[in-house]
N, C-alpha and C positions, 0 to 999 in steps of 0.2 A: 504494500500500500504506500502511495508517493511518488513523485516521480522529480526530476530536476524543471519537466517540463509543466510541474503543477504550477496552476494558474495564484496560487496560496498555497503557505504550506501548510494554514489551516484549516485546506479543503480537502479530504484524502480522495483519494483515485483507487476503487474497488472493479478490477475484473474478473468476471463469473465466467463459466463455461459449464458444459455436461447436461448430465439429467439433470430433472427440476431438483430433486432432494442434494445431486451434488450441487448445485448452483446458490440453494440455499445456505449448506453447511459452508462453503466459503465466503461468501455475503456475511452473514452471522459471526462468523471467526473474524475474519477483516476488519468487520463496522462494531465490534462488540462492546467500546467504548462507546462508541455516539449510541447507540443503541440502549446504554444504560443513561447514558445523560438524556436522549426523548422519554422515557420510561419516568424518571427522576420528574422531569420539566411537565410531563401531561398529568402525574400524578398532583403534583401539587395544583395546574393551570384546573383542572377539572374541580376539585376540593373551591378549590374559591371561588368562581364564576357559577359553579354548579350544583354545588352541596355534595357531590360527588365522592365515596371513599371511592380510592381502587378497585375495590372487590366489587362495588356497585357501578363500574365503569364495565371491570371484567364479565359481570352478567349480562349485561348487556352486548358486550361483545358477543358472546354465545350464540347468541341468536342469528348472528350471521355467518354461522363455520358452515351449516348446511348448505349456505347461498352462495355461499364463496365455492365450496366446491361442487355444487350444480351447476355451477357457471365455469369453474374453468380447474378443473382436478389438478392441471400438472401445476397451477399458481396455489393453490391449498398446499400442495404437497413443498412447490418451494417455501412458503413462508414454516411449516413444519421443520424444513431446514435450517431457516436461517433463523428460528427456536435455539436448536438442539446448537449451532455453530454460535451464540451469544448467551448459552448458558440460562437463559429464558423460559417462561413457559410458551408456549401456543397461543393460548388467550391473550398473554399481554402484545406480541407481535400481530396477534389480528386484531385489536385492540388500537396498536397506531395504523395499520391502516384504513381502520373503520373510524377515527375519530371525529372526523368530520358529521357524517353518518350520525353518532355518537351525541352531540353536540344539539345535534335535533331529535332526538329519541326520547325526549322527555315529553313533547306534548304530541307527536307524532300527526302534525296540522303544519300548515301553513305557519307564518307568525306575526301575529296580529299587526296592527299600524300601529296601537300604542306602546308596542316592546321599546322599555327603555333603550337608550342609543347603545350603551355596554354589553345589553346582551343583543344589538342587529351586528355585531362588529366579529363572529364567532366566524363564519364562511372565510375561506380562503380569496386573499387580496390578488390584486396582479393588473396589470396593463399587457396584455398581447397585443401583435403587430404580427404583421405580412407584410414582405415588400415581395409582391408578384410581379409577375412580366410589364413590364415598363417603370416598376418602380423605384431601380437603383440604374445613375445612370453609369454603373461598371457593365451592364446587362447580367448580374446573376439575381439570382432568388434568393430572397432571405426570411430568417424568420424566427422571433423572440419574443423575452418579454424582462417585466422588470416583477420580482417573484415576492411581494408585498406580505406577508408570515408576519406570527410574533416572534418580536426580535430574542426570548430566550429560546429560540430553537435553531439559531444561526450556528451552535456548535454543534448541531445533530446532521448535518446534513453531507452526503456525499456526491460523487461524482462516479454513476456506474452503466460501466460498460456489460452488455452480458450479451456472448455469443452462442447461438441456440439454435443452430441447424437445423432441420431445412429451413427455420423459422429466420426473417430477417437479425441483423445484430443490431443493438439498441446502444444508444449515449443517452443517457436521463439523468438530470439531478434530482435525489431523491434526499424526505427525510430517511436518516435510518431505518431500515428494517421494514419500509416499504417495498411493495414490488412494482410499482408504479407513478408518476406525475407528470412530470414536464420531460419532455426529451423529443428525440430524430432516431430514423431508424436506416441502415443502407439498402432499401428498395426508395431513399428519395423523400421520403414522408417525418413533416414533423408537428408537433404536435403542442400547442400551447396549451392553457386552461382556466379557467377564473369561475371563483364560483360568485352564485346568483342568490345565494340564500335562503334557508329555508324548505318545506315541504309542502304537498299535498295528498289527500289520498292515505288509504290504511295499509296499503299492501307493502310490505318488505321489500325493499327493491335490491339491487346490486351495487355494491359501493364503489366510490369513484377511482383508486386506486387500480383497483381489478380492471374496469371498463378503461383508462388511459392507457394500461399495458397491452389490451386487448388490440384496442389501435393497433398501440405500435408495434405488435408482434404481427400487423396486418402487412402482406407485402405487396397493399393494393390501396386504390384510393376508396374504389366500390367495396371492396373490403371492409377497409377503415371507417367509411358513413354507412357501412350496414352494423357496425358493433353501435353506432351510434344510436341508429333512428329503431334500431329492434330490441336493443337494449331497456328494460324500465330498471331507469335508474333511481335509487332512493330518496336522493335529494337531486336539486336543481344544479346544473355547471352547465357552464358553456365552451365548447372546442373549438380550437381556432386551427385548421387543416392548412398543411403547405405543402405544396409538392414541387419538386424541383424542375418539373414540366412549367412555371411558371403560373400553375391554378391554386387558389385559396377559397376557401371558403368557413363560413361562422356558423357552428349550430348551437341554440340554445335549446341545451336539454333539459328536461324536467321528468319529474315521475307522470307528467299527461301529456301534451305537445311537445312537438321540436319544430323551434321555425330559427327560420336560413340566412342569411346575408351573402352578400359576395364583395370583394374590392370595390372599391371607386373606380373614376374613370382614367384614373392615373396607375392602379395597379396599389392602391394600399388600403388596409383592411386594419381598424384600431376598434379591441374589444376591453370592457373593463368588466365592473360587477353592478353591472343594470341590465336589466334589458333594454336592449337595442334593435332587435328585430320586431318587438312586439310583446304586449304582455299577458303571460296568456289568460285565457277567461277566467278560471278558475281565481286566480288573485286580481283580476281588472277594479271591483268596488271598493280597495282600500292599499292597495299597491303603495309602496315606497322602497326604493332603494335601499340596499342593506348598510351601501357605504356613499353618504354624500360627498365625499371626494372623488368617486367615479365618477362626475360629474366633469368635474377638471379637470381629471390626468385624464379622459378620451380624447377631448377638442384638444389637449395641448399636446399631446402624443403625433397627433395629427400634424398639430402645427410645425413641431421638430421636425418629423420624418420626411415634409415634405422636401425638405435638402436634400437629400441621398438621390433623388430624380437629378440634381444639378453635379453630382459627385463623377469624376471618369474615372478613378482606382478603387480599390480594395479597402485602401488606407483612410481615402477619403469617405468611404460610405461607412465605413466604422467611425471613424469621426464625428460623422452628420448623425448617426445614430445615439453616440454617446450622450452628446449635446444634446438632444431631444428627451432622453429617457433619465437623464437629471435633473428636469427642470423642475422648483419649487416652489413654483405657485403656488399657495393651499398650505406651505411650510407650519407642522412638520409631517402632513397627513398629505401631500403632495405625491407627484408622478413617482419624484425619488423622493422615497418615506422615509424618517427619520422618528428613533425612537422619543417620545413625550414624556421627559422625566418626571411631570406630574401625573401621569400616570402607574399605579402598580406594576411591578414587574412583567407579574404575566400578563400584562394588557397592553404592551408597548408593544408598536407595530415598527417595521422596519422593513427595506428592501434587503431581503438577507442575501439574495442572490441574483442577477440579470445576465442572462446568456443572447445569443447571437451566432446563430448556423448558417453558414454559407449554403444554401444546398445545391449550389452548381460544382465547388470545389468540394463539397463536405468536411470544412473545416469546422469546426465547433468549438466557439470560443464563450466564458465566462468573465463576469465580473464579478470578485469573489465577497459582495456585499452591494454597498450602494457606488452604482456608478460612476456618481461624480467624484468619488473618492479611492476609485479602481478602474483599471484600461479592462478591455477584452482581450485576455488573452487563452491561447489557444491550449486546448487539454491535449494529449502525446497522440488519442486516434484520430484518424478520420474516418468518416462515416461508410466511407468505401472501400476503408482495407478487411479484409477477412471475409471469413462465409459472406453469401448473401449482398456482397456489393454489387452497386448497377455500375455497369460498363461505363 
């Protein structure tokens, strides 16, 4: 774990290979510090925001070990791994990645308009971006975001490679001891994410970790919007698809509808944690955003990225990019988020991490916190070396 080429040395670099149970048990051995310090960090985050012991985090988990693996056995089986490789139980590793899930499983509804602001702020932050065909003037494709989390869990998070034959190979930043979130995969495909908030609906659905891996173990794009639009997912997120064909496109999903977006007429496509395509019926009579600074980091993401259309290198469109996804309008709850010392600990938001894929060259590059306070620099693979690269 490490490399000369790590973007931070306090980002580690974990790569998997094998069966799902070998790909766990390395994973787990690897990450097996961050994996006690998310453990550590959700246990307390949960107790104060939630009334939450552990043990009443871990029942709840339970409830989706069936779902998880009716949905995708060889990912049940890795996280069983990457248990037994971090010294862990099962529950607590399906546990981080159903927290989100988790987080909503108390009223298991929608959540009202009058949810105080502290508890609308629970869903997963982020600004994603597309720059599709036309919209870097180097001519490649690109495709990121800036990864908005609370800021005590900026030491749980890794950099993981996992090569999976025939299955494409993946680059994903992930927390610890997930099997899934943000990443690109080498048939081309990458994948942002931002969630929407909240639920509807009584039925148990699939949690979002599972359905983002699903993507990107996808070696297709029809592939990739069919785990989407057939998927009932638990709670609401929205996916932001890029493909190095130069097509993007937004689906916000919910446990009822999915409706779509596509790029402007420039080739750029900027998602936050609102709906933007529409909202669906089911919440239309009392709708609000979960997080009123989606609000501003969309229009000004916008506003940034539209430089990279006047950019003619590499250097330049990482430049034009940087500068866009630091801006602090809204400071400290802005594009690039900054923790709010009057805020408690576990309620400080922060950009823990913002990445940046080439996917014409499949270069993948991170920013190992907030942007404006970190270049992009490049992780040791590229997206098309090993199994499953496109020509």
């Amino acid at each position: 774990m490490g490399s000369p080429h790590t973007p931070s040395a306090d980002l580690p670099l974990v790569e998997i290979s094998g069966a799902p149970r070998d790909r766990g048990l390395a994973y787990g051995t690897a990450a097996r510090d961050r994996i006690a310090a998310a453990l550590e960090f959700y246990e307390r985050a949960f107790a104060e925001q939630r009334g939450l012991s552990w043990g009443g985090v871990l029942d709840r988990a339970r409830g989706w070990l069936p779902v998880c693996r009716d949905f995708d056995a060889d990912l049940a089986t890795e996280m069983e791994g990457i248990a037994e490789g971090a010294g862990a139980d099962l529950l607590d590793v399906l546990a981080l990645n159903v927290r989100g899930e988790i987080i909503y499983d108390s009223s298991f509804t929608r959540m009202p308009a009058d949810t105080p602001a502290e508890e609308r702020e629970a869903a997963d932050g982020c600004t994603s971006f597309a720059l599709a065909e036309g919209a870097a003037g180097d001519g490649h494709v690109y495709a990121g975001q800036n990864w908005d989390w609370r800021h005590g869990t900026k030491d749980t998070i890794v950099m993981l490679r996992v090569v999976q034959p025939p299955k494409p190979t993946l680059i994903m930043q992930v927390e610890a001891g997930q099997v899934g979130r943000h990443g690109a995969n080498s048939a081309g495909l990458a994948l942002n994410a931002n969630g929407l908030g909240g639920r509807f609906g009584s039925a148990t659905g699939v949690p979002q970790t599972l359905i983002r891996r699903r993507v990107l173990d996808s070696a297709g794009l029809t592939d990739a919007l069919n785990v989407l639009l057939r998927t009932r997912a638990h709670i609401a997120s929205n996916a932001l698809l890029t493909h190095r064909s130069g097509y993007a496109v937004d689906v916000e999903t919910t446990p009822g509808p999915c409706q779509w977006m596509y790029p402007d007429d420039e080739g750029l496509l900027v998602h936050g944690n609102h709906y933007q395509a529409g909202v669906p019926p089911q919440l239309a009579d009392d709708y609000r955003p979960i997080a009123a600074d989606s609000l501003i980091r969309v229009p000004r993401a916008r506003r940034g990225l539209r430089a990279a259309r006047l950019a003619r290198t590499g250097d330049e469109v990482r430049k034009a990019v940087r500068e866009a996804m630091s801006d602090h309008l809204g400071y400290p709850e802005s594009l690039c988020t900054h923790p709010d010392p009057a805020k408690s600990e576990v309620r400080r938001w922060s950009t823990v991490l913002a990445n940046l894929v080439d996917l014409t060259s499949g270069e993948y590059r991170v920013a190992a916190g907030n942007p404006c306070e970190h270049d992009f620099l490049p992780v040791p693979w590229n997206l098309y070396d090993g199994p499953g690269g496109t020509p």
